[in-house]
N, C-alpha and C positions, 0 to 999 in steps of 0.2 A: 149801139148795143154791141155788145162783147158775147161771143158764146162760147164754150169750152163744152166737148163731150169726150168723157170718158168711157172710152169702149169697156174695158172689161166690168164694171159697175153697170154700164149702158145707163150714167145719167148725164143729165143735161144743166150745167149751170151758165147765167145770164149776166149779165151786170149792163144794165140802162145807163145812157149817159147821156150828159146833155147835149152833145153834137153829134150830127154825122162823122164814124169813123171814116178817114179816107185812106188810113194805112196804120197798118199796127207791125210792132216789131219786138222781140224777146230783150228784155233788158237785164232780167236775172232770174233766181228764184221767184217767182211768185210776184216778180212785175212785169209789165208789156209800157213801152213805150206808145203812144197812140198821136195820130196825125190828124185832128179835127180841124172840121170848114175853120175856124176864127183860133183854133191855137193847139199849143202841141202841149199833150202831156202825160205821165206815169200816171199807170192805173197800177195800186196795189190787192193781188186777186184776195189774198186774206182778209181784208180790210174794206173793201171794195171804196176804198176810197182814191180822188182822183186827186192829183197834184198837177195843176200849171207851173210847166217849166217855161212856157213862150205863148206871147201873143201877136197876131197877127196885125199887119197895122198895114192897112192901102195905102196908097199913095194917095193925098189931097187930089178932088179936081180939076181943082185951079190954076193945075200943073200945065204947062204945054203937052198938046198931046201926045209929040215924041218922045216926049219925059215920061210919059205917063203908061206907055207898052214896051213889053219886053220882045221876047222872040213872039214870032206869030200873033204876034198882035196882042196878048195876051197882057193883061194889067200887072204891073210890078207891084211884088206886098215885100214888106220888110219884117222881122221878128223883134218884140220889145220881149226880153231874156227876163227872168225872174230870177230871184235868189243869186 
């Protein structure tokens, strides 16, 4: 979920989505770039519609397992790009 309040109005808009945001960022007028668990993508607030710019893709497990952690241990993902 996305919130936006506007002090001088004092209201409150929402926009549900279907991932956990993990990071969100200003892209323009009236879009936010967004970081969810399985992909990245522009939310347009007008619209409130969401666009997949990338998907998130693990590494297979069949990998050796030093293939298969980055720093700390931590599982390497890769982004499959859209458009």
């Amino acid at each position: 979920m996305v919130l936006r309040l506007n002090l001088p109005s004092d209201t409150l808009t929402r926009w549900m989505l279907p991932e956990v945001v993990a990071a969100l960022a200003l892209a323009g007028p009236g879009q936010v770039v967004l970081a969810l668990r399985r992909s990245v993508g522009l939310l347009d607030l007008g619209s409130a519609r969401l666009h997949t710019v990338a998907e998130v893709l693990e590494v297979p497990d069949g990998q050796p397992a030093q293939r298969r952690q980055g720093l700390a241990g931590r599982p390497l993902v890769g982004l499959r790009v859209h458009g």
